[in-house]
Residue, then its C-alpha position, 0 to 999 in steps of 0.5 A: x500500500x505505502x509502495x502504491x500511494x508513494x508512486x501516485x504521489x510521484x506520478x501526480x509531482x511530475x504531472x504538476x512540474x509538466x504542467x508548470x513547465x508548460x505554463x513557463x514555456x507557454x508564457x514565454x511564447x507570449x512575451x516573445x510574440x507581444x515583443x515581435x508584434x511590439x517590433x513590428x509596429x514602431x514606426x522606425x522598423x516600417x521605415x527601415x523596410x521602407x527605405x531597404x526595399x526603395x534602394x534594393x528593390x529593384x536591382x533585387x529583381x533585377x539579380x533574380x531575373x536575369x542573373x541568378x539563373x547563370x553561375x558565371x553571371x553570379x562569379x562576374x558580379x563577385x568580381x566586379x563587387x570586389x573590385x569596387x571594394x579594391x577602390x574603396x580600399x585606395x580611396x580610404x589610404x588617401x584619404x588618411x595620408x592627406x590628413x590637412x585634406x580630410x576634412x574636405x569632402x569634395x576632396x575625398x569624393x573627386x578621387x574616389x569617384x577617379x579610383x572607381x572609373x580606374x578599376x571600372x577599367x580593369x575590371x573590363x580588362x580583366x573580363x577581356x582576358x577571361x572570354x576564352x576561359x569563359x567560353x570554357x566552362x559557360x554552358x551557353x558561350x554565345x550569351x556570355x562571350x558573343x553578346x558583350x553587353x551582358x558582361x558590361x550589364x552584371x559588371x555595373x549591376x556588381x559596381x552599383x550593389x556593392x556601392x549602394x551596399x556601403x552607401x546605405x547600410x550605416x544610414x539603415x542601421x540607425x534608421x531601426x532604433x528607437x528615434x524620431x526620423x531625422x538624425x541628429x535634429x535633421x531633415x525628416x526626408x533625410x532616410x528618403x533621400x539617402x535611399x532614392x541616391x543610392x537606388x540612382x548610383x546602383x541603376x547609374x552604375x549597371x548604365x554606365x558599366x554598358x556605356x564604359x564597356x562599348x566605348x572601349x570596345x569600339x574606342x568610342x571615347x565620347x561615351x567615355x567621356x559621359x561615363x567618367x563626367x556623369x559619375x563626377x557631376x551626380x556625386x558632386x552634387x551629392x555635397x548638396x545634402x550637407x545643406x539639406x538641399x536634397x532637392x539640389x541633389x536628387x533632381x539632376x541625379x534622377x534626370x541623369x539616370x533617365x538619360x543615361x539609360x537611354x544612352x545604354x539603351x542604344x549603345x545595346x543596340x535597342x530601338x523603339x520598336x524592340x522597346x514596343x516588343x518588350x511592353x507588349x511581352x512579344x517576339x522581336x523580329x530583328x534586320x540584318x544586323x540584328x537587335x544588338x545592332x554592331x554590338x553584338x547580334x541575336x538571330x532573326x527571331x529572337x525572345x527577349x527574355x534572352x536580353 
């Protein structure tokens, strides 16, 4: 008997500590979701997601569209991301040698600007060197290495991630925390603004990459002209949001983009009619010289999903 009644008791302890620990675990489970919704809602985590998407949205779309299907498309925007980062690199160990200058933002901007077109510049000699290799090991070769402006598009696309990427990520950081918006007693339009200039610099870059590309390939040396002064002139007027002037800043930023992607429209060898085709979700039937025109040509009916 005292052997059956000690068992119930145990039996009875142990249901009581599951249901306590169960009780414990349930608790916590609420808390945890109370905190997330309580997350969720301030106003400052709507923004960041806000001004994340602003910035990165459509190049996301872009990268999943029509890069993240091909490896080696993946491999050369690596590159050229880390090619970014090696004029990064240059531009801060000059900035800290010139030390009377470092105070000097214009300074600093100018030959960052310098160092980017310079390794914007190798980053197409070096693909150059690598079309044999790539004609290697790429599972279609004509895409890769016959159709030039593909590699110019993913090497700009890699240049602007990477440079929106640094650009924005420290401004995303504070825009999460607990704070009205506006750093610093500043401007509530500054997270805006910060990621509508960097949506411009990652779109302009995957623009003047195709731009840089075809002025070396046919030693067009206006188109590189455009490139190196349209990168100079939209990030010298970036000194404009010093002042809070960012007005001053996002127009001509916004206006050069929209002519810059024209710009990289033609030198691709596109018209208003393969414009038309590609509104209306339907094949382009090309001429002789095909829908790249002289850089780079398809066959005579060709989807432009392949673009």
């Amino acid at each position: 008997m005292r052997g059956t009644d000690s068992s119930k008791c145990a039996s009875e302890r142990s249901r009581g500590e599951e249901s306590a620990e169960g009780c414990i675990v349930e608790g916590r489970n609420r808390a945890s979701f109370t905190n997330l919704s309580f997350f969720l809602n301030k106003m400052t985590v709507m923004e960041f997601f806000g001004c994340t998407f602003l910035a990165f949205g459509p190049p996301l779309a872009m990268f999943t569209f029509t890069i993240a299907h091909d490896p080696i498309r993946i491999i050369i925007l690596i590159a050229s991301s880390f090619f970014w980062l090696l004029s990064l690199l240059l531009s801060s160990l000059l900035w800290f040698a010139v030390v009377p200058l470092q105070n000097e933002l214009a300074f600093g901007l100018v030959f960052s600007v310098l160092f980017q077109e310079l390794f914007r510049f190798l980053i197409y000699k070096l693909l150059r060197k690598a079309e044999y290799g790539l004609k290697k090991v790429a599972e279609n070769t004509e895409m890769i290495t016959d159709n030039k402006h593909i590699l110019a598009y993913v090497a700009g696309l890699g240049f602007g991630i990477i440079s929106g990427a640094f650009s924005l990520v420290n401004v995303l950081a504070n825009a999460i925390g607990p704070a009205t918006v506006g750093l610093q007693n500043g401007s509530q339009y500054f997270f805006f603004t910060s990621s509508a200039t960097a949506l411009c610099f990652i779109l302009l870059h995957t623009f003047w990459g195709v731009i840089f590309f075809s002025g070396m390939d046919t030693k067009n040396y206006a188109r590189l002209a455009i490139v190196v002064c349209g990168h100079m002139f939209v990030s010298c007027m970036t000194l404009f949001n010093k002042n809070e002037l960012y007005a001053a800043s996002l127009t001509p930023a916004f206006v050069v983009t929209f002519v810059t992607a024209i710009i990289a429209f033609r030198v691709a060898g596109g018209s208003f009619v393969s414009f038309r085709e590609a509104l209306k979700c339907r094949r382009c039937v090309t001429g002789n010289t095909g829908v790249l025109g002289q850089y780079g040509t398809f066959e005579d009916n060709v989807s432009l999903e392949r673009l």
